[in-house]
Every structure is written in structure tokens, then in C-alpha cells.
N, C-alpha and C positions, 0 to 999 in steps of 0.2 A: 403624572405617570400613567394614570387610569384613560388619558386619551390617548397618549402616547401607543399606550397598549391596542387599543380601541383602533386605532387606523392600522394598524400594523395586522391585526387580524383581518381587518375589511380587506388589506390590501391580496389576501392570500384567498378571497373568499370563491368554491371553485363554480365557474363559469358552468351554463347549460350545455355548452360543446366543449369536450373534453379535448375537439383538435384546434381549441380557440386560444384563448387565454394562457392555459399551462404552459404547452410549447415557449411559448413567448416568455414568461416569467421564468422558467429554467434557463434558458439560454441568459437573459437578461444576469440571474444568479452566477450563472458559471461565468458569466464577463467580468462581471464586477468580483467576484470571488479570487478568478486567475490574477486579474489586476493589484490587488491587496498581496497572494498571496507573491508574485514577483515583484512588487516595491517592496515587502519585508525581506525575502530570500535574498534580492541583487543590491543590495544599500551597502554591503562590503566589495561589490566588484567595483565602487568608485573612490579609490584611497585616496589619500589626501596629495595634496598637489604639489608633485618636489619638480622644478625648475633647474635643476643646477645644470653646468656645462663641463668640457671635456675640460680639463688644467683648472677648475676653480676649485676654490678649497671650502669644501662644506664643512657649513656653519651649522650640521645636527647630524645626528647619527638617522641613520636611516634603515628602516628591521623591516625584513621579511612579513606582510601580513598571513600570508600562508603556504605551506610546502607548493613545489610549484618546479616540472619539467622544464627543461627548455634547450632549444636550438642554438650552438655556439657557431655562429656563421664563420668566426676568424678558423678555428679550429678545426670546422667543417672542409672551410676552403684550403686549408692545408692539407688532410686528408687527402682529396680529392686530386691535386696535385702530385702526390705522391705515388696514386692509383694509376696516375694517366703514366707516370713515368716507369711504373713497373710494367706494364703493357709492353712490350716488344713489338717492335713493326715487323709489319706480313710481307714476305718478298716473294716472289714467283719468277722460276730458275727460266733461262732462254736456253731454251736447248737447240735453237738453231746457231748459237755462238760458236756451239766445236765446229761446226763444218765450214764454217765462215773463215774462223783460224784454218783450218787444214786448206783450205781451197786458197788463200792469201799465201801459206807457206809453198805450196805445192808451183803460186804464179812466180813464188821469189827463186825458188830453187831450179824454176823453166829456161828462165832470161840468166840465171847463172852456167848452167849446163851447157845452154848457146852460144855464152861468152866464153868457157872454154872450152868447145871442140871448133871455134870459128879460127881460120888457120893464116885470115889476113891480121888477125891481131899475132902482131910482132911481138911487143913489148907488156909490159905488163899499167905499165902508164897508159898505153890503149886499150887493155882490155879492163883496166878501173873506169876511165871514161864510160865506156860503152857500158857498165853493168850498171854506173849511177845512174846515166841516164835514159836504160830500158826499166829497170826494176818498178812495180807497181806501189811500193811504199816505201816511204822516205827511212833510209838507216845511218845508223853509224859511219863516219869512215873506216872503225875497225870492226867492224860487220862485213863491209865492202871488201876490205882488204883480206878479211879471211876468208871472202866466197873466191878472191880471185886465186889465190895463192893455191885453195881446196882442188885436188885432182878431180877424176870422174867417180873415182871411186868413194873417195874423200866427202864428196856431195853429196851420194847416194846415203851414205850412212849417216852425213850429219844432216842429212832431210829427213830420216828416220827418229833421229834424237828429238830433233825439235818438233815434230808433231804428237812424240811421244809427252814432251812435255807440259805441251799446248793443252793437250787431251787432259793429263792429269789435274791441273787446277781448274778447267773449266768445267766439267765434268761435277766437279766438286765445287760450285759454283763460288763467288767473289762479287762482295758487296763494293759499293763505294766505298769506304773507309777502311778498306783490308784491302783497295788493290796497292798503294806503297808496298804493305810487308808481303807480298805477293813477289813482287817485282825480288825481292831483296833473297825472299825465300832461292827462289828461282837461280838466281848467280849462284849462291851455296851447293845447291844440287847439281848443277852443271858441273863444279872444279869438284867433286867426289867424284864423277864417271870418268877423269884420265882419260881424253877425246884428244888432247893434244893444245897447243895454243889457239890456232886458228881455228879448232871445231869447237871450242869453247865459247870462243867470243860470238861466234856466228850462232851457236843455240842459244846463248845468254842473251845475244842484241836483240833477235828477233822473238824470241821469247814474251823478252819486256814489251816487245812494241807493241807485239799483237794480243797480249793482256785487255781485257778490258772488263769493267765488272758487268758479270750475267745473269746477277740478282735483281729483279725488276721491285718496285716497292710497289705494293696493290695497298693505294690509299685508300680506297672505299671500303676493304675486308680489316683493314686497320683502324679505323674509327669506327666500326662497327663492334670490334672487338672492344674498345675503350668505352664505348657507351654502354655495353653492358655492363662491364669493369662497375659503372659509375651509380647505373640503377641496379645492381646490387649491395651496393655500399651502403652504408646507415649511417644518417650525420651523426653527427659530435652530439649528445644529449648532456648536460650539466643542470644537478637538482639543485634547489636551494633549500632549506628550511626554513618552517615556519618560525619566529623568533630571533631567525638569524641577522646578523650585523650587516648590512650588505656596504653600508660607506659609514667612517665614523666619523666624527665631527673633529677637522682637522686636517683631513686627507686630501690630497688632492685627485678630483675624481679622474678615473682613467677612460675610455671608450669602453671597453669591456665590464663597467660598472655599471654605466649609463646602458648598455645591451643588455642586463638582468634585472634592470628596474622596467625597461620598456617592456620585457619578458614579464615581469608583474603585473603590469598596468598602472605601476608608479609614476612613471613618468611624464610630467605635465596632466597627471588626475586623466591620463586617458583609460578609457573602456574599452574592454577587450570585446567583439563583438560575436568572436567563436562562443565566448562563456557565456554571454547571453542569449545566442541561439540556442546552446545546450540546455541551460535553465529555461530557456520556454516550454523545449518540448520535452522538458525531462515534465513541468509543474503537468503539462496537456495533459501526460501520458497515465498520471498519476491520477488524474482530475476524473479523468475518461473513464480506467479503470474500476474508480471507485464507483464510478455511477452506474456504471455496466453491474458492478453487482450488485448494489440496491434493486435497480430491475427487474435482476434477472430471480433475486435469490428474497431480497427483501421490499414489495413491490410497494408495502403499505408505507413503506417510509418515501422510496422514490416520488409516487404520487400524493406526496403531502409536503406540499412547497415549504409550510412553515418549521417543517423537521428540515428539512435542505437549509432552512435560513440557518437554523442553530446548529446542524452540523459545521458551516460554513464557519460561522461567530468562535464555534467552540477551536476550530484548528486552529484562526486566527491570532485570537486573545491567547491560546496554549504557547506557538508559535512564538507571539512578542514577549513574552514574560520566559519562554527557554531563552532568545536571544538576548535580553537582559541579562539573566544569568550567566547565560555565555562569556560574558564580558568578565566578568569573577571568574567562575569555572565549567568545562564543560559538564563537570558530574553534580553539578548544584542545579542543575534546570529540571523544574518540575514537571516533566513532561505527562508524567502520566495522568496528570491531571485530568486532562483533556480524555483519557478513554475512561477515566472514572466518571465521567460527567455525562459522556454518552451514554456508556453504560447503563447509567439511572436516569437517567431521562428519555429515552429512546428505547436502547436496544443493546445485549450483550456482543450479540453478533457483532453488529457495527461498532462495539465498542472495541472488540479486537482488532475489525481493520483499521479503525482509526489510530488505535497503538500503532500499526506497521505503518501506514501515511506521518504519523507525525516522527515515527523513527526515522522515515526516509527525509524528509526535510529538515531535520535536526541533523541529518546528517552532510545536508547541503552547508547549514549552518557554521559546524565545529571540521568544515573542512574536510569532512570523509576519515575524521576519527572515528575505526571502526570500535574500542571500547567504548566510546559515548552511546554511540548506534548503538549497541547490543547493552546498555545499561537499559537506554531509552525506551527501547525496544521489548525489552524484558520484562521491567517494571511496571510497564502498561500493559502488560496481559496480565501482568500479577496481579495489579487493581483492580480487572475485569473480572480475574476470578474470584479478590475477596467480595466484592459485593454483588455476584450471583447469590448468595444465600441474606440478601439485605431482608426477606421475608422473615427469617428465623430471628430475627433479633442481633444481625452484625451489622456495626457500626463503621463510620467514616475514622472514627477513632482508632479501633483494630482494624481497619484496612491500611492506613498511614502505617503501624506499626508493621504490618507485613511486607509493604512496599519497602520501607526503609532495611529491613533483613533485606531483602530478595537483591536490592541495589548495591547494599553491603558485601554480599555473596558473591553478583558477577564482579564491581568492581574488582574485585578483592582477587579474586581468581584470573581474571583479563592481567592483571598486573602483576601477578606472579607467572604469567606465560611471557611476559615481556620482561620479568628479572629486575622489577622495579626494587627499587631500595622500600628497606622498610617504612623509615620513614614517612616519607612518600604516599606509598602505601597505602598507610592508617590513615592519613588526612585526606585521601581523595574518597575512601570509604566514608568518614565521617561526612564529606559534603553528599554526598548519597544518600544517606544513611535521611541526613539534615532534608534532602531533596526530598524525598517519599515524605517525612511528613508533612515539608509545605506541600504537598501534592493535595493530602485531605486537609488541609488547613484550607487552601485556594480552593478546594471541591466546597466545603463547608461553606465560604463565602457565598459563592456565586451561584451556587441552586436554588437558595430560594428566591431568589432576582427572575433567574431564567426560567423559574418554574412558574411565576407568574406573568411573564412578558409573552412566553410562548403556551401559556394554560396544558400544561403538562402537571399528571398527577405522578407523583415517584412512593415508593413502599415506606420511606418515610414519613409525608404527608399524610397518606393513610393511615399508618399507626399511630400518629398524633390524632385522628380520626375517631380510633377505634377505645380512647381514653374515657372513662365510663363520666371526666370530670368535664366533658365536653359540656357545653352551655344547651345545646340538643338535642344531646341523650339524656340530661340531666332533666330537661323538661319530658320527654318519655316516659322516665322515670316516674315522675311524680304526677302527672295529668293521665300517664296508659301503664298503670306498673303491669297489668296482665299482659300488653302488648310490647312493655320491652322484655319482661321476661318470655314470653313466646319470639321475640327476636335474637335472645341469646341462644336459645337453644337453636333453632334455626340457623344461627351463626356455627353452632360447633356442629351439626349436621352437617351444613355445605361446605365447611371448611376442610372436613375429613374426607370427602368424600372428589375435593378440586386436589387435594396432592395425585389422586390417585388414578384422574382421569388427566391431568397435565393444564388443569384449569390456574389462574394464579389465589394462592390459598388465601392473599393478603384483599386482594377486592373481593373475594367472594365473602369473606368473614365482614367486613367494614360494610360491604354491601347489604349484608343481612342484617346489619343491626340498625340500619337506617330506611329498610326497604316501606316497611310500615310507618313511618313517621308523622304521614299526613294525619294517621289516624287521634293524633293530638288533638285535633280542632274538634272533633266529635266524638270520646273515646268512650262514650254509653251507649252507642249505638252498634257497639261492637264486646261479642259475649265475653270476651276474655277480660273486658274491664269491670261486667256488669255484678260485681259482687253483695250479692243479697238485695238486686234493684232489681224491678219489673221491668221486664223486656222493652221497651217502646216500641220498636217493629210491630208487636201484637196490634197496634193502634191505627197504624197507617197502612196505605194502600201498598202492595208489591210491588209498582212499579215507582214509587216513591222512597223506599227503603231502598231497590236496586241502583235510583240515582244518588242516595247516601251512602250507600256500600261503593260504588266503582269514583264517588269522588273522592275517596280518601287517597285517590293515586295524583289530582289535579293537587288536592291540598299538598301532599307531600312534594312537588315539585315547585310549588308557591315557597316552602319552605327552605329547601334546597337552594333557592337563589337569594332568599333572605340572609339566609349563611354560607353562603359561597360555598357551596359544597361542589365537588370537582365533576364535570359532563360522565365521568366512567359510575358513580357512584348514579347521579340523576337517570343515566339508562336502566340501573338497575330495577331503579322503584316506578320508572315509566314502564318497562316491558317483564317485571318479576309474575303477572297475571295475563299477561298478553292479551290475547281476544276470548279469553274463556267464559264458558257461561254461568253467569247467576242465577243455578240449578234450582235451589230452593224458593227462590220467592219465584222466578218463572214458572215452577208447580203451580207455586199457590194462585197466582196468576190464570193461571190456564184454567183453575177449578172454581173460576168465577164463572157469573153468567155471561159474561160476555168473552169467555176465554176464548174463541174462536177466533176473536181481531185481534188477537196477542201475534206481535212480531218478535221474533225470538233474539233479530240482532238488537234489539232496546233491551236486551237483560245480557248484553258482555259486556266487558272491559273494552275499550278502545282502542287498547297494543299502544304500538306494536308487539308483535312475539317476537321474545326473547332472540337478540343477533348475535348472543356470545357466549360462551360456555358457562362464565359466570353466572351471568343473567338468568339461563337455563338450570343450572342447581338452584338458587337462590328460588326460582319458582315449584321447581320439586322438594324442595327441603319445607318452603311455607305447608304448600299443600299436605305432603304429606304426615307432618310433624300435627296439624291440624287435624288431619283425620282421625290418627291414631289416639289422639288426645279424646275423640269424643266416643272412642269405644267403651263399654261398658267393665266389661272384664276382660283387659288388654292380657293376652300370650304370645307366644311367640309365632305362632300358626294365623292368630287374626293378625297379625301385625305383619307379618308378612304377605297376606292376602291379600292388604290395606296397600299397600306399601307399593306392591306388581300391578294391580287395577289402578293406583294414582298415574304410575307413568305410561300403565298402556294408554289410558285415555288420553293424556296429553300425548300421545305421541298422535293415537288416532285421528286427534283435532286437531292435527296439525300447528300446535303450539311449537314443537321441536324441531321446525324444516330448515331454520335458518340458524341455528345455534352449535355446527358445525360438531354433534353427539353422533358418536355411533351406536350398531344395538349394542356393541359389544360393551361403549363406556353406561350404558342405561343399566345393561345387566350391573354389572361392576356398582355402579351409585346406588342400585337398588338393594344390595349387597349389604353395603354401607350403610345405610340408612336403616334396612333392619338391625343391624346390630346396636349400633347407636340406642335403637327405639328402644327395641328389646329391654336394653340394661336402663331406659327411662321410663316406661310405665311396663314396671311387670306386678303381676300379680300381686295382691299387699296380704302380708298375715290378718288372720280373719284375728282382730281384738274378742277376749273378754268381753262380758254383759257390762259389767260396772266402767269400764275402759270406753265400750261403744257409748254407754249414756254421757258420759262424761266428756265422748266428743261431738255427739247430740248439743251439750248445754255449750261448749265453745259458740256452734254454729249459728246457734239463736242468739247469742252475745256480739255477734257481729264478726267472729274470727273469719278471718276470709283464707286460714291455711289452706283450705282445701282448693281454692284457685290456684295458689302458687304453689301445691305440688304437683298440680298438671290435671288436676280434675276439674270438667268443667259441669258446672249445672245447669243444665241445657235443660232444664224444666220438663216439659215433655215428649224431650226426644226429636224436637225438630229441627235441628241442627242449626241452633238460632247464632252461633260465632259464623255471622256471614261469610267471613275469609274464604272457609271451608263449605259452606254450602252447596257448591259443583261440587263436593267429593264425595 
């Protein structure tokens, strides 16, 4: 596991060009990541392989995998036919037809006029002759017979009829298929005007002849009309359900069965290739997005490939274990797991998007069931908000229990909008209800795995941390009792004082009680443990005590990897004194004979100075909490003088540049840390004679109380608890 571990870090480890390596490894991530996460999403768009044919009689029932529109072609195309045949054809009237007819009547009625004023025809047998064959269009013989028979006068008026006739139904124009009833109309109308026999038959014959239809069909403004007809029509759409029966075992399958299973992608196991374009760029858009906002909004995660690994891991594993579920029920998948795990391991923020990413492809999942979404969806920000206050003492326990309400709640409400039965009802709540606690049951599992794979510290680790029965503290304890008791107090200084500046309260407190720890290896060389012993310092050279004094930070980071203690806590006790200087023996130093060749960087700390807000309290709570210890008769007025000169200085020396304090949070902490002090060394009631000897004989007995109520015996006043000696 430990190598496993071991390469997976190297693999992440970030290159000297920041446009080298990274670039390369994110994109790499986002391949492999899209990859995984569309072989989980599309593993349902390939159902299983039904074969049957049109008259065979299947041998299984065949269900709907999921609701599902579709395109009824037979039904369409019927439609469609129907629209072409409501269209009415476009005809354009000839209005050169009346003049046509009149000037044909006017040639017929010439050659008859002629034939009766001609005075060589005798008989009526020669003036039939002669009219059949002058006349310009062929007629009737009883057409003929009544031009001959018709006087002059006789013709004059039935040439008037019959162009009046002509006039009226061309005029009013005549298709093809209404010139029969045209023709038929016309004889009707003639024997109602009483013209006589002969002028009857003579309007009626020529009438009919010279009928002809003057409705033109304009084929191009007719199919143009139909094609619109056609692109404003909406096919035939028929839904299926999901669950539904679509052939049952028995039946003999019809074509229009075999059309709703091809409409599925049932048919011969094919793949629909529209739903897999959609699912790519639906996963891209999702992928893209999220990363745009790490970026833009949360950079420190973006550029740290190893948080990208385990967001990636966490959608993944969240993802296969909903689709598991899925298969039982949609309201049993614990989704929110996956924002709880970010949450505490990363980040709140991301923890919320991560809720809406894994609602959105839960929801690719169960189909576009919108109560799953909005369970999923819900119950993952509910987890993110129970374990924002994971500092205070809330647990994965009461977050499961709050998740399983909040699931119980929408489901319960989603399905009284949809008029579920009771029944129903309560059982799809209880699988919710069931979901949110696997939710912290599956968070439970798998953080402390991920929390070591990806060396991530979470507020839990810490407070197991911060357990006084730690193996650690416990040596502390007993090798530096002055110096864990000067770390606890330290600890409730920084800790009161990080709510208040927006620091995290849980590293700054864990941080403080470990910050000193090196001081184990040599705890007499430091005042707070020196209880009724001679100084050693007194002995040696100052620049030999300042290299015992600033090693206690080498030691404690020697120790920190002897106990695995987490990088956020080792920055602490690396940069809690940053580059400051070892005020005191540098004096003494200086007031040698040879204090002239004194360099003054061989009496600081090493640093780095403090890079985090934590780090930065934890260096003003040691300092300060030290200085004020060695005041003599501590008030409220020294203690605050004490208190304003510790962090001007450190700000002056540039200890505070990178620790991202403003003056405002400096006033504020400084605020804090008087108050704290105040109510820890104030003034003590002056004892009674018999009271003070009595605590005279403690002190030569070896009673060391006076250490641990915060008084130190600093012999003569030379500020011999090195810690403090810059103050």
C-alpha cells in the first residue's frame, strides 16, 4: 500500500515549468476520467439482443428499458396523405376564352345570315348543304336545321342568346370535371327562356360545343402549396413507458412492434448513435464546466492535480455504487455520499458542486426521473451543510441521520405532487431514508483509505490529534510538563482568536499543542520545564544555547515524521517562529569582547515565516502568552502593552507578509489575546504572613505549583524561557 501510495504522489510531483508537465497531466485526467465516466453512463444504451421477426411468435416478453418518444412512420405516412389530399389544386381562369367563344359564335351566325339572304338557294335541302359546309365548326344536324329554318330576324336574336350564354359560364369559369354538368346545366337554361324550338336547339347545340374548360391548373403554385401543407405538419409522435410490455411471450410480433423496439435500440442490441452523441457532449459540458470553476473560483484545488485525481475517483465510485442501487431502487442510491467525502476532504464549495454534477448524471442514470434528481440532488447539499460545522464536534453519524430526514422529506413531498398512493409512498421514503444513512456509513468507510492515499488531513484526523491520550502528547507530557502546559494555553489563545479572524479553529488548536514538541529531546534547556534546576544556558556560550534554542524546531519535525503527523500540522511547528530573532542571547553576544564579529542572521530561526493564518496565530499566541507569563505583576494595562509591542514587532520584521492577516484581523487577535491573558495571570491576592511562609516551605520542598500556574522563575530576570527571549 505504502508504495502504491509512494508512486502515485511522485506521479503528481509539480514540475519546474508550470506550462510543462500540468497542462499534460490535466488533460491526460480529463481523458481517462470522460472515458470511465461514459462507459458507466452508456452501459444501459446497449440492451440486450432481441432478434425476432415480423409473424414469429416470441418466446419472451419484451419491457420497455426506459420511457422513450418516438416516430410512427406508418401513421406519419398516413397523415401526410391526407394533408396532400386536403390541398385543393390552384387553377388560373383564361380570360381570353369569352372572346374566343364570341368571335367562333359571331363566325357561326356570318355563314348562316349568308345562307339566308342568298336568293339562289331554292330549297331548303340547298341552303342545309351550303350552311354544313360554309360553317367554321362542326354541329349538330339539329343545330343546322334550326339556323336554316331561323329568319333574319330569328338569328339576330338567337346570336344574342347564345353569346349571352357563352358569356355567363365562361366568365365564371369551368374546370375539367364540371364541363359535363356545364353542358347539361346549359340545355336546362335554354327551354326556361321560351325562344321557340329552333332557337332552342340552335343556343343549346352551340352552347355545348363551344364550352370548353377555362380553369388552367398551375401545377408549380400547387405543389408549392402542398409542401408547405407538409413542412408544417408534425409526425405521428407515440411514447412508450418505461416497464411497459412492448411483445409478450406468445404473440405474434407485428412490424409496428418490431418499429418501437428499433425506436429503443432493442433490436438486434443496436445502439442508438444520436444518444451517444448526446451523452458525450452532455458528460464534456459538465466536465468543462466544473473545471472552469475550480479555476476561476477555487484555483488551489484546480492546480493540484492530486485533489483532481480524487475528485475524479470520488464521482466515479459515487456514480457505480448509485447505479448499483439503481437497479433495486432509484431512491436507495447513496448519492450524497460523494459530496460528503469532498466536502471533508477538499472543500465545501466543491462539495456542493459536486452534489449538482452527481445529481445531473444520476439523472442520466434513472432516466430523467426528475424526483430521483431532486432527492439526489438535495440530500447532497444537506450533507455538505451537516458537516461544515465537522469542527464543533458533528459527526458522520448525525449527518447520515440528517440526510436520511431531508430525503424522507422531498421524497415524501415529490410523491404527494404526483398523488402517489400511500403505500408507495412510505416505502420509497423508507429507501431514502435507508439511502442517507448508507450515505455516512460508505463516507465512514472510505475516508480513511482516501485520506491516506491522497495525504489529506480532514477535522476528524485532527481531533483524534488533539486526544491528550495520544502516544505524543503523552510524552510531552511527561519529558516537558511546563511545555505542554504552555501549549495548551497557547492552544485556547489561537483557537479563540482563528473563529474570529476566519482562521480554521480545529488546525490551529491541534497545531498549537504540537507546535513545541521538539522541545522533548532537550526540555531543561528551556525555562518552563526548569523547575527548581540551574539554568544550563548560564554555562555555555550564546551562540551555542541560540543553536539549542532554534533546534528544537529540526527536532520537532524529526518527530512529526516519526509519527506521521499530517504536512498542515509539520508547517505549523516549521514556520510558528519563522525568521525571528534570538533577542536575548544575541545581547549577550554582542556584550562579549568580540561582539563586533557577531552576525546577527546566526541568532534567527530558519522560517520559513508563517504562509497561513494558522501558522501566524499559533506564532502570536506562543510569543505572546510567553511574554506575559514573565511579567512580574501581570494587569491588565501591562498585558496589553505586552500584547500590541509583540505583534507590532512581528509585523515590523516582516514575520506577517505571507500569512495573508490584515491590520484589521491583527487588531481583532490582539483584542483576543488580551482578554484571554487578562483572565490568566491577573493580579493574585496578596496572602497572609503565616499563608506566604507556608508557601516559602512548599517551594524548597520541591513543589513546583508555582510553574504550573503560569509563574516562571526566571532567576534574574533575564528572560532565561528562550522561546520568549525576542520579546
Amino acid at each position: 500500500m505504502m508504495s502504491v501510495n509512494n508512486r502515485l504522489r511522485e506521479l503528481f510531483v509539480q514540475p519546474s515549468s508550470i506550462y510543462a508537465r500540468p497542462l499534460v497531466r490535466r488533460i491526460v485526467l480529463l481523458a481517462v476520467f470522460f472515458t470511465l465516466y461514459m462507459l458507466c453512463l452508456s452501459a444501459d444504451f446497449i440492451p440486450d439482443k432481441v432478434s425476432l421477426q415480423i409473424g414469429q411468435v416470441s418466446d419472451r416478453d419484451v419491457i420497455a428499458p426506459r420511457t422513450v418518444s418516438y416516430v410512427d412512420s406508418a401513421k406519419t405516412k398516413k397523415l401526410e396523405m391526407e394533408v396532400m389530399a386536403s390541398i385543393a389544386n390552384v387553377y388560373d381562369l383564361d380570360v381570353a376564352a369569352v372572346a374566343k367563344a364570341e368571335e367562333d359564335v359571331q363566325a357561326i351566325f356570318r355563314v348562316a345570315h349568308a345562307v339566308a339572304t342568298d336568293k339562289t338557294l331554292t330549297t331548303a335541302e340547298q341552303r342545309t348543304q351550303k350552311l354544313t359546309r360554309d360553317l367554321p365548326v362542326n354541329l349538330s344536324s339539329a343545330v343546322v336545321n334550326g339556323l336554316t329554318n331561323l329568319d333574319e330576324a330569328g338569328l339576330v336574336k338567337t346570336e344574342d342568346y347564345t353569346k349571352s350564354m357563352l358569356r355567363k359560364y365562361l366568365q365564371r369559369g369551368i374546370r375539367d370535371d364540371e364541363l359535363d354538368l356545364a353542358r347539361k346545366q346549359v340545355v336546362l337554361e335554354v327551354e326556361e327562356l321560351g325562344l321557340g324550338k329552333d332557337s332552342e336547339a340552335v343556343v343549346a347545340g352551340i352552347a355545348q360545343t363551344l364550352l370548353r374548360p377555362n380553369f388552367i391548373l398551375n401545377v408549380r403554385e400547387t405543389d408549392k402549396r402542398k409542401k408547405a401543407a407538409l413542412a408544417n405538419m408534425e409526425s405521428v409522435r407515440e411514447t412508450v413507458k418505461k416497464g411497459q410490455v412492448l411483445v409478450r411471450r406468445g404473440d405474434v410480433v407485428s412490424s409496428e412492434q418490431i418499429h418501437v423496439m428499433e425506436a429503443l435500440g432493442l433490436y438486434a442490441g443496436s445502439v442508438s448513435e444520436a444518444r451517444i452523441l448526446g451523452l458525450t457532449v452532455f458528460v464534456f459540458l459538465v466536465m468543462g464546466i466544473f473545471l472552469g470553476y475550480l479555476y476561476k473560483f477555487v484555483p488551489r484545488v484546480y492546480e493540484n492535480d492530486m485533489h483532481l485525481t480524487l475528485l475524479g475517483l470520488i464521482v466515479l465510485v459515487t456514480m457505480l455504487i448509485g447505479k448499483a442501487a439503481h437497479y433495486y431502487s432509484d431512491f436507495a442510491a447513496p448519492i450524497a455520499a460523494g459530496a460528503l467525502l469532498t466536502a471533508i476532504l477538499i472543500d465545501t464549495r466543491v462539495g456542493l458542486l459536486i452534489s449538482v454534477i452527481m445529481a445531473l448524471f444520476f439523472g442520466v442514470i434513472v432516466d430523467h426521473d426528475l424526483r430521483a434528481v431532486a432527492a439526489a440532488l438535495i440530500s447532497g447539499m444537506a450533507g455538505v451543510y451537516s458537516v461544515t460545522k465537522m469542527a464543533h464536534g458533528y459527526s458522520l453519524t448525525r449527518a447520515g441521520v440528517y440526510i436520511a430526514a431531508i430525503n424522507f422529506l422531498v421524497i415524501g413531498s415529490t410523491g404527494l405532487i404526483e398523488q402517489l398512493e400511500g403505500t408507495e409512498l412510505l416505502m420509497q421514503g423508507l429507501l431514502g431514508a435507508i439511502s442517507g444513512i448508507a450515505s455516512a456509513v460508505i463516507t465512514t468507510g472510505l475516508l480513511p483509505y482516501l485520506e491516506h492515499a491522497f495525504n489529506i488531513t480532514t477535522p476528524i484526523k485532527l481531533l483524534d490529534l488533539a486526544k491528550p491520550n495520544h502516544p505524543l502528547l503523552q510524552r510531552l507530557l511527561l519529558d516537558a510538563p511546563g511545555t505542554y502546559h504552555h501549549s495548551v494555553l497557547v492552544g485556547n489563545l489561537a483557537e479563540t482568536a482563528a473563529v474570529t479572524v476566519g482562521a480554521d479553529p480545529v488546525i490551529v488548536r491541534v497545531g498549537a499543542f504540537y507546535h513545541d514538541i521538539g522541545k522533548i529531546k532537550r526540555p531543561y534547556f528551556f525555562i518552563e520545564n526548569q523547575a527548581g534546576i540551574e539554568n544550563p544556558h548560564d554555562k555555555i556560550a550564546p551562540s551555542l544555547s541560540t543553536l539549542i534554542v532554534t533546534s528544537h524546531i529540526k527536532d520537532g519535525l524529526d518527530l512529526c515524521r516519526d509519527y506521521k503527523l499530517p504536512q498542515i500540522i509539520t508547517d505549523i511547528i516549521q514556520q510558528h517562529h519563522g525568521t525571528t530573532l534570538v533577542s536575548y542571547f544575541y545581547k549577550r553576544a554582542t556584550e562579549t569582547e568580540h561582539g563586533e564579529c557577531i552576525i546577527e542572521a546566526d541568532f534567527r530561526y530558519e522560517g520559513p515565516t508563517p504562509q497561513s493564518k494558522e501558522a501566524a496565530l499559533v506564532m502570536l499566541a506562543d510569543a505572546c502568552e510567553a511574554a506575559v507569563r514573565s511579567i512580574g505583576k501581570p494587569n491588565v494595562n501591562r498585558i496589553e502593552a505586552t500584547v500590541r509591542k509583540i505583534i507590532r514587532e512581528r509585523l515590523h520584521d516582516g514575520q506577517l507578509d505571507d500569512c495573508n492577516l490584515t491590520l484589521k484581523d491583527l487588531k481583532v487577535i490582539g483584542d483576543v489575546y488580551i482578554r484571554l491573558l487578562s483572565s490568566m495571570f491577573h493580579t493574585r491576592i496578596e496572602y497572609p504572613e503565616a499563608l506566604k511562609e507556608l508557601e516559602r516551605r512548599k517551594v524548597k520542598s520541591g513543589n513546583n505549583n508555582k510553574q504550573l500556574t503560569g509563574k516562571d522563575d526566571t532567576n534574574s530576570g533575564n528572560g532565561a524561557n528562550v522561546d520568549a527571549s525576542a520579546k
